[in-house]
C-alpha positions as CSV (number, residue, x, y, z in Angstrom):
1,X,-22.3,-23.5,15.4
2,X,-20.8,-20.4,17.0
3,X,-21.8,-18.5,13.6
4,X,-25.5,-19.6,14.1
5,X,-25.7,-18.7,17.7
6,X,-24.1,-15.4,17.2
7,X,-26.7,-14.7,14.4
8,X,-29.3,-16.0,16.4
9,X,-28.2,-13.8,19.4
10,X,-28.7,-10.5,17.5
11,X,-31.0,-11.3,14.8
12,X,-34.5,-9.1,15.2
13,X,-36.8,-9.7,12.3
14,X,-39.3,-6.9,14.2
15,X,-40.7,-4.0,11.5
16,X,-38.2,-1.5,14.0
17,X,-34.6,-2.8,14.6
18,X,-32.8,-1.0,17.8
19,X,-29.1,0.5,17.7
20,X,-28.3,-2.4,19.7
21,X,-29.1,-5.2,16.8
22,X,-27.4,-2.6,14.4
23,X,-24.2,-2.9,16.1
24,X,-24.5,-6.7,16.5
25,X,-25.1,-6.9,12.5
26,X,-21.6,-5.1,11.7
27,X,-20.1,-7.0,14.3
28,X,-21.2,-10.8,13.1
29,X,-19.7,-9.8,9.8
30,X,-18.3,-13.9,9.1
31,X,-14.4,-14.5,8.6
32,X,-12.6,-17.4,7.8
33,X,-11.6,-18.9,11.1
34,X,-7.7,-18.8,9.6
35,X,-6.7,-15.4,9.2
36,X,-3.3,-14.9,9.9
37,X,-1.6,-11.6,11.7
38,X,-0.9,-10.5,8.5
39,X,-5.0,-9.1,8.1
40,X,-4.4,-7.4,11.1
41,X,-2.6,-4.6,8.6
42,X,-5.8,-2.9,7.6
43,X,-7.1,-2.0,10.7
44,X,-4.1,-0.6,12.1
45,X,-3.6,1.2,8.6
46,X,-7.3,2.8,9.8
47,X,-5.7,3.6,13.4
48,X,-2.7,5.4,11.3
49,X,-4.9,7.5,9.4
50,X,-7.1,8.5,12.4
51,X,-3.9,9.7,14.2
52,X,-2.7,11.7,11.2
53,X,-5.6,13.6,10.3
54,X,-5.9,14.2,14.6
55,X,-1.9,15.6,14.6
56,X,-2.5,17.1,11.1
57,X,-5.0,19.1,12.3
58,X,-3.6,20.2,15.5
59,X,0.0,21.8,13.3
60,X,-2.2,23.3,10.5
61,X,-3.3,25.4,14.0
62,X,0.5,27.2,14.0
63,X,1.7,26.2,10.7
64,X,2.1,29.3,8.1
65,X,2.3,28.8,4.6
66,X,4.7,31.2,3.3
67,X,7.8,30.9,1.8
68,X,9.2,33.5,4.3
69,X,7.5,32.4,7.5
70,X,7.1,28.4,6.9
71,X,10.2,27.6,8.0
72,X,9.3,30.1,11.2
73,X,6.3,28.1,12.0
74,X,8.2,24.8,12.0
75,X,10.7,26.0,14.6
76,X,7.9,27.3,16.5
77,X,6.3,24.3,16.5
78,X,9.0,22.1,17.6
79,X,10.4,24.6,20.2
80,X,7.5,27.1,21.7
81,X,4.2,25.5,21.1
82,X,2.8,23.4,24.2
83,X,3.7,20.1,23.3
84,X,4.2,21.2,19.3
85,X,8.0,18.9,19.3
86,X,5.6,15.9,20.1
87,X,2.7,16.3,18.1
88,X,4.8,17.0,15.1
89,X,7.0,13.6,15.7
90,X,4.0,11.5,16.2
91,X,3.3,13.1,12.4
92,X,6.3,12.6,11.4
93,X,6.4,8.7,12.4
94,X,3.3,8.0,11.5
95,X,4.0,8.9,7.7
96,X,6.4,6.5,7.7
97,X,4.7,3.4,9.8
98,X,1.8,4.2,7.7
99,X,3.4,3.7,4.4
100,X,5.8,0.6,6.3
101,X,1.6,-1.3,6.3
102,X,1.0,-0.4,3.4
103,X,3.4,-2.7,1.6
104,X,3.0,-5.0,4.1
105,X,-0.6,-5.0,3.1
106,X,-0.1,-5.1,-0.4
107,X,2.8,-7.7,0.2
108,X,0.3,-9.7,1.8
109,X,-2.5,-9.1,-1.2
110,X,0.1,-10.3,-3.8
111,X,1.6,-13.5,-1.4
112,X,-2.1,-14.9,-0.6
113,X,-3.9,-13.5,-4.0
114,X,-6.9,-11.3,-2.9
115,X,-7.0,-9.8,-6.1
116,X,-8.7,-13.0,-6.8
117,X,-11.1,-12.3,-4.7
118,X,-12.6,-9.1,-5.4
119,X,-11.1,-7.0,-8.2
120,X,-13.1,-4.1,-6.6
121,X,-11.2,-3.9,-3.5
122,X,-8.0,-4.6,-5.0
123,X,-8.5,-1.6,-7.6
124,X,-9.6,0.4,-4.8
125,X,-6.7,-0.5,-2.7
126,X,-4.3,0.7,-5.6
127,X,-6.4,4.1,-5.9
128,X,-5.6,4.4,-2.2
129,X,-1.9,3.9,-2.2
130,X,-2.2,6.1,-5.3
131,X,-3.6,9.2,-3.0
132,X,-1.6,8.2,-0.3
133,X,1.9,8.9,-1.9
134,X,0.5,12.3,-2.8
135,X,-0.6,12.8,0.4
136,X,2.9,11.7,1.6
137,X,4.8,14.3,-0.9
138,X,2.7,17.1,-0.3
139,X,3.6,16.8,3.5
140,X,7.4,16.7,2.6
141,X,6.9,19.9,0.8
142,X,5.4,21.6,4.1
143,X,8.4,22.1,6.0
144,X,10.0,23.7,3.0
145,X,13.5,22.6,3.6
146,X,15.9,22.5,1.2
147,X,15.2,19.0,0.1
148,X,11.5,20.2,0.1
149,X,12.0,22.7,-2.5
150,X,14.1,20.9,-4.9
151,X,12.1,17.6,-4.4
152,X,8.7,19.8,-5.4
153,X,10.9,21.2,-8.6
154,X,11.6,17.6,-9.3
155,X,8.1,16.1,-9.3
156,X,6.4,19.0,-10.9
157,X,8.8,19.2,-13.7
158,X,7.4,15.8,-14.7
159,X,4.1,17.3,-15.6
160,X,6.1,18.5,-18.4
161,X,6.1,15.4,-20.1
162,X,2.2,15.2,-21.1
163,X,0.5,17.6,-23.6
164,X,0.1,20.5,-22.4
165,X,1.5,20.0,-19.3
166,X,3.9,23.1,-19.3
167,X,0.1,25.2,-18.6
168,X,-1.0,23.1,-16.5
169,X,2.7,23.4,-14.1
170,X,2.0,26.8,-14.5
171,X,-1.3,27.0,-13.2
172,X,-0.2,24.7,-10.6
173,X,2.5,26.7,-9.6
174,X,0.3,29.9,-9.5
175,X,3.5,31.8,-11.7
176,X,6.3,30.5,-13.7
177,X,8.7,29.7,-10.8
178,X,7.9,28.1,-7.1
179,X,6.5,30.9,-4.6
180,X,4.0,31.4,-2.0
181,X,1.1,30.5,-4.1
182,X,2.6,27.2,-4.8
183,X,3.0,26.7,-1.2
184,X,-0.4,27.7,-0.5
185,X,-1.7,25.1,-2.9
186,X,0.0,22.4,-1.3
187,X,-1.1,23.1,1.9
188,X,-5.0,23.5,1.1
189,X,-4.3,19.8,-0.8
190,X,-2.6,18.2,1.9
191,X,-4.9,19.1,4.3
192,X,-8.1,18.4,2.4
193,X,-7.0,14.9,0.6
194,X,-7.0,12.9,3.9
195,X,-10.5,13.3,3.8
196,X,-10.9,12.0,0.8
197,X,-8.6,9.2,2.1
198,X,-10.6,8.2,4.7
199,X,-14.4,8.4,2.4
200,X,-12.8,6.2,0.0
201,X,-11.2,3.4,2.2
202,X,-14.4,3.1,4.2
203,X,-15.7,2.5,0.5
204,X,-12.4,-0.2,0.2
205,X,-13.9,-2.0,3.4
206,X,-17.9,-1.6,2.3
207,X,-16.6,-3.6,-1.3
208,X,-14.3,-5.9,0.7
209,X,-17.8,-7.1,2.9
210,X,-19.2,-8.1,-0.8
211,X,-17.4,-10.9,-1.2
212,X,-15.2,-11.5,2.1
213,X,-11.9,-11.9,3.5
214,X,-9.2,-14.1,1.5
215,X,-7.7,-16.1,3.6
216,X,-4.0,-17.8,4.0
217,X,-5.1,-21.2,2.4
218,X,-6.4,-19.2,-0.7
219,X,-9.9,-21.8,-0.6
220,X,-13.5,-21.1,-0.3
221,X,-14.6,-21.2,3.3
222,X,-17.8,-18.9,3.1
223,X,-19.5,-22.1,4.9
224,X,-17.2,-22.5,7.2
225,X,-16.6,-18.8,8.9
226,X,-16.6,-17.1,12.7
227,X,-17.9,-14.3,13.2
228,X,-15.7,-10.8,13.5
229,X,-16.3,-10.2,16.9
230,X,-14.9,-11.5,19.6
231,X,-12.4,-13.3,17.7
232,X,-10.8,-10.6,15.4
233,X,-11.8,-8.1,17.3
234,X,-10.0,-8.5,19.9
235,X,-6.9,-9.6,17.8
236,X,-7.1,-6.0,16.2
237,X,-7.5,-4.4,19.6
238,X,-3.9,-6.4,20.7
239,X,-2.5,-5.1,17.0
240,X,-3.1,-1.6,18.2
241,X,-1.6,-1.7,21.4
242,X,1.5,-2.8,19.4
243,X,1.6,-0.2,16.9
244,X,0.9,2.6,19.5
245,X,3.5,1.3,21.7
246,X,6.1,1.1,18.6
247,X,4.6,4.3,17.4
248,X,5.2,6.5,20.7
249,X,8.9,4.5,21.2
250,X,9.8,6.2,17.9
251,X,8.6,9.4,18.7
252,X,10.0,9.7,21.9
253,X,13.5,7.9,21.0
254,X,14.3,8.2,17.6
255,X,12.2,11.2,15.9
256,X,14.0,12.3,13.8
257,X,15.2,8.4,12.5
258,X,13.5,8.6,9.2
259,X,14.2,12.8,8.4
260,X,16.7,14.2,5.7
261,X,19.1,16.6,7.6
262,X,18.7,19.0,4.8
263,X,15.0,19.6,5.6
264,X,16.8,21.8,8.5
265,X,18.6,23.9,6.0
266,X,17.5,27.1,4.5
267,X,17.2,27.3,1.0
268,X,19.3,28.6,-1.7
269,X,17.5,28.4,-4.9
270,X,20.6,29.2,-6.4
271,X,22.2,25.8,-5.5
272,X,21.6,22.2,-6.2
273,X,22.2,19.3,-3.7
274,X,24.5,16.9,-4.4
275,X,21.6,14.3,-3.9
276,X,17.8,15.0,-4.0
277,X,15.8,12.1,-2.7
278,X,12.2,12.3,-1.3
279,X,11.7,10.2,2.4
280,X,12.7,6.6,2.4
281,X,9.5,5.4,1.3
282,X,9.6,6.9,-2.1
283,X,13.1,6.0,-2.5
284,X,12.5,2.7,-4.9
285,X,10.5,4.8,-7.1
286,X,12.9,7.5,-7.7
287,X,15.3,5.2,-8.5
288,X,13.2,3.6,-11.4
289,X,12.3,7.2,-12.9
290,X,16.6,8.1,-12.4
291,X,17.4,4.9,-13.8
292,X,15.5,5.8,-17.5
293,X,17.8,8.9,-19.5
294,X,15.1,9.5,-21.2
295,X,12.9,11.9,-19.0
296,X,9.0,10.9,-20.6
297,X,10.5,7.3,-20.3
298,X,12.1,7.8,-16.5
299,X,8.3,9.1,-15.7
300,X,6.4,6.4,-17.4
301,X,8.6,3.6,-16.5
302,X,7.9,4.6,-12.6
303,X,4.1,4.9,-13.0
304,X,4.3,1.6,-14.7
305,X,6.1,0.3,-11.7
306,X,4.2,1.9,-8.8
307,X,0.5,1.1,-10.9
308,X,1.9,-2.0,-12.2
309,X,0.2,-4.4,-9.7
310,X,-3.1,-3.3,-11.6
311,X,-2.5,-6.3,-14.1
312,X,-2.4,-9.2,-11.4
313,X,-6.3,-9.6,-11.5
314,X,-5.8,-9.5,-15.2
315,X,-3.5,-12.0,-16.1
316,X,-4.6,-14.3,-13.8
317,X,-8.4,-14.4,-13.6
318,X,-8.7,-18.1,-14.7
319,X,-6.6,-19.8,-11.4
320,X,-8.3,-21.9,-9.2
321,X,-5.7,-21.6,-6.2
322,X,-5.1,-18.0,-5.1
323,X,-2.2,-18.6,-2.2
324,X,1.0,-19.2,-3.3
325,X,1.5,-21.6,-0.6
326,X,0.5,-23.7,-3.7
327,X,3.3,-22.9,-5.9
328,X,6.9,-22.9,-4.7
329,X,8.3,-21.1,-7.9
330,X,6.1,-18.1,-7.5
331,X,7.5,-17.9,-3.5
332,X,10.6,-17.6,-5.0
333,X,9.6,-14.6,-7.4
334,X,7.9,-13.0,-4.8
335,X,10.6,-13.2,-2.2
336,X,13.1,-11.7,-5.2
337,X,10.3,-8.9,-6.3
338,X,10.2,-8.2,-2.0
339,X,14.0,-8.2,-1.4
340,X,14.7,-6.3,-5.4
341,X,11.8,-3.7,-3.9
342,X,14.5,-3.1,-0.8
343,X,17.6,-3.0,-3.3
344,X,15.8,0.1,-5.3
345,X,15.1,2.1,-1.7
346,X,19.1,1.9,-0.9
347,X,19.9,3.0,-4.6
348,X,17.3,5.9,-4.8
349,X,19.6,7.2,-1.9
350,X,23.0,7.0,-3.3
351,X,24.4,9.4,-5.9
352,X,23.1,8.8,-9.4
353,X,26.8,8.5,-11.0
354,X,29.0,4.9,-11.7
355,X,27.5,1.5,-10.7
356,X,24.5,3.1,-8.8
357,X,22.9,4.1,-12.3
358,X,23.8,0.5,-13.4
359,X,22.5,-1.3,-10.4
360,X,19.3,1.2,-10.6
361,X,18.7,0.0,-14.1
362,X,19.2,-3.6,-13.0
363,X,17.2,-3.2,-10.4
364,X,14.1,-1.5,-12.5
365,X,13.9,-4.5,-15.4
366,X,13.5,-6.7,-12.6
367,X,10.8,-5.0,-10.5
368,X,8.7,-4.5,-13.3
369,X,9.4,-8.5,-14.9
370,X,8.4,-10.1,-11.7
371,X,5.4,-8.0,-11.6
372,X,4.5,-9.9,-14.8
373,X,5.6,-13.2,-14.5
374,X,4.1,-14.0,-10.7
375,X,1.0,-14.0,-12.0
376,X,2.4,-16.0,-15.2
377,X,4.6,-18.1,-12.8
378,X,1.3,-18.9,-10.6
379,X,-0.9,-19.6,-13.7
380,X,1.7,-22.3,-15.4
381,X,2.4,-24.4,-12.3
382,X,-1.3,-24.7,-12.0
383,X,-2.1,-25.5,-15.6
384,X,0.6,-28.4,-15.2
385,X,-0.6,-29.4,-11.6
386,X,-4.3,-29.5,-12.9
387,X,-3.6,-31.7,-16.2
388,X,-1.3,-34.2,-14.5
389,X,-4.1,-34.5,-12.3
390,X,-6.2,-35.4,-14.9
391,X,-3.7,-37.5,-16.6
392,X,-3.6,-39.4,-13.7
393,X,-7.4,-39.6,-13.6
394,X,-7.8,-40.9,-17.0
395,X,-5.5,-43.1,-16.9
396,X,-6.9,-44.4,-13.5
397,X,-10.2,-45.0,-15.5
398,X,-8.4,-46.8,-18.4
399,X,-7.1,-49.0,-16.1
400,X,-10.6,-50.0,-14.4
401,X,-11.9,-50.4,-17.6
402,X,-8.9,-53.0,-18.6
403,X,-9.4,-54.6,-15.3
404,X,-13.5,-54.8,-15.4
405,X,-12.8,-56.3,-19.4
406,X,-10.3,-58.6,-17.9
407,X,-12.4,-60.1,-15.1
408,X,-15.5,-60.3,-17.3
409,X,-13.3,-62.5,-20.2
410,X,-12.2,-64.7,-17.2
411,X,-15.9,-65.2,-16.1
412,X,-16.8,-66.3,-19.7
């Protein structure tokens, strides 16, 4: 009923529709009346973005990419530009509670199966988190810290690996070694791949209004819905008061909580660190591609793992229940993927020598086996719910049959 009246409110079925009734269609977009706080990710992963491109923007005004004056610009920044120490912090924070929804949201995707629900927004979504961790690496680079330039040598070298990809480091690299023009390059990407961020996940939430929301039951409730606003609108308005509030704590208390101390050092291209590692939320990938020897193997083995939630809507694309609220054993993968997903970020920033190699290794067989078998997990325990089901119908029919034979021999 309060779906119908809200339609009825703004409907106009005039020849000339006014802003007004546009505004009232996006906002009577129907939900399922269950949605947990866990959808609230993707709207605050919207207000993340917004603030990063706005901060972005404002440090690309002082920011120098050079190899000789970066470093310059930074301190500049964070000591003698008019509020520069905050604007960069906020930056700097909101990297990392950006990526921090992001797994939540893709946590939440694989828990309550919306890859079910639209393969479109799911493959989307993965193109996203694809362009974000670029994004995320070429900002790293920027300050051009120690652990900057050796974590750029790192990832670059792995272009090595493809045919041809010795040219192509090379033309990346504008030269045969790191410079200026490699900086340069970074920058100008950094700064223009946000954009293309922010065009593609308004795409992400055009695709998702195709089919709907998924919902924490996993069911069908496109006849039974509310519509967006007031009832998740002003849900997502209370979500952002949280995250800013969290968002401007950090900054203001702890902003330098998630930063390598190296990234204040100099660099001496003549010396290696001890321990390379990119910010915390690459750190479960690097410790996949350390745990392989073999260095084509270490890089596909990551990609594998980072890409490798590509094959849920593939293996199971026959299931008729898509929360795992359904299927106990398939909670218990997911809670050992989630917690094994932690277990990789703490190795990726120990030393790579002794039992960390070991335990890195461990830990990369496992990441990329529950990826496959939590899909197999889910489709099994359904298989066997759904034919003991039927068993028990069948058998429910014999029986009537006996019973109906029964009463008519008695009768004769």
């Amino acid at each position: 009923l309060l779906s119908v009246s809200f339609v009825e409110a703004g409907a106009d079925d005039g020849p000339g529709k006014s802003v007004s009734n546009y505004y009232y269609e996006a906002l009577k977009y129907p939900c399922p009346p269950n949605l947990s706080v866990w959808w609230n990710m993707g709207s605050m992963l919207f207000l993340i973005l917004g603030a990063q491109i706005l901060t972005g923007v404002m440090l690309t005004m002082n920011y120098t990419a050079d190899e000789q004056l970066a470093v310059v610009s930074v301190d500049y920044i964070m000591r003698d530009a008019n509020y520069g120490w905050i604007i960069r912090s906020l930056h700097m924070g909101g990297a990392s509670m950006f990526f921090a929804l992001i797994y939540m949201h893709i946590a939440r995707g694989v828990y309550f199966g919306a890859y079910l629900k639209n393969t479109h927004v799911w493959y989307s979504g993965l193109t996203l988190y694809l362009l974000s961790m670029g994004v995320g690496f070429l900002g790293y680079v920027l300050p051009w810290g120690v652990m900057s330039y050796w974590g750029l040598t790192v990832i670059t070298n792995m272009m090595t690996v493809i045919p041809g990809g010795a040219r192509a480091l090379d033309w990346f690299q504008g030269g045969f070694v790191i410079s200026t023009v490699t900086l340069k390059r970074v920058f100008v990407l950094h700064f223009l791949l946000p954009f293309v961020i922010l065009g593609l996940s308004l795409a992400h939430v055009l695709l998702l209004h195709v089919n709907g929301s998924s919902n924490p039951l996993g069911l069908d409730e496109t006849n039974f819905s509310v519509p967006f606003h007031p009832y998740y609108s002003i849900k997502d308005l209370a979500g952002f008061a949280l995250l800013l509030a969290g968002l401007v704590g950090m900054t203001f208390t702890f902003a330098s909580l998630t930063a390598d101390p190296l990234q204040w050092q100099p660099i001496n291209k003549m010396k290696t660190p001890a321990v390379i590692k990119p910010e915390w939320y690459f750190l479960y990938a690097y410790a996949i591609l350390r745990s392989i020897p073999h260095k084509a193997g270490g890089v596909f083995t990551m990609f594998a793992a980072i890409a490798g939630i590509a094959v849920f809507p593939m293996i199971s694309s026959n299931e008729n229940f898509q929360s795992m609220k359904a299927c106990p054993p398939a909670r218990l993968m997911f809670v050992i993927w989630v917690a094994n997903f932690m277990f990789l970020t703490v190795i990726g920033a120990q030393e790579p020598t002794g039992g960390w190699v070991l335990a890195g290794q461990f830990g990369t067989i496992l990441h990329l086996s529950a990826l496959v078998m939590i899909p197999m997990i889910k489709a099994e325990w359904e298989f066997h719910l759904f034919k003991t089901a039927q068993l028990d119908e069948e058998e429910s029919v014999v029986n009537d049959v006996k019973r109906f034979l029964s009463l008519r021999l008695l009768s004769n």
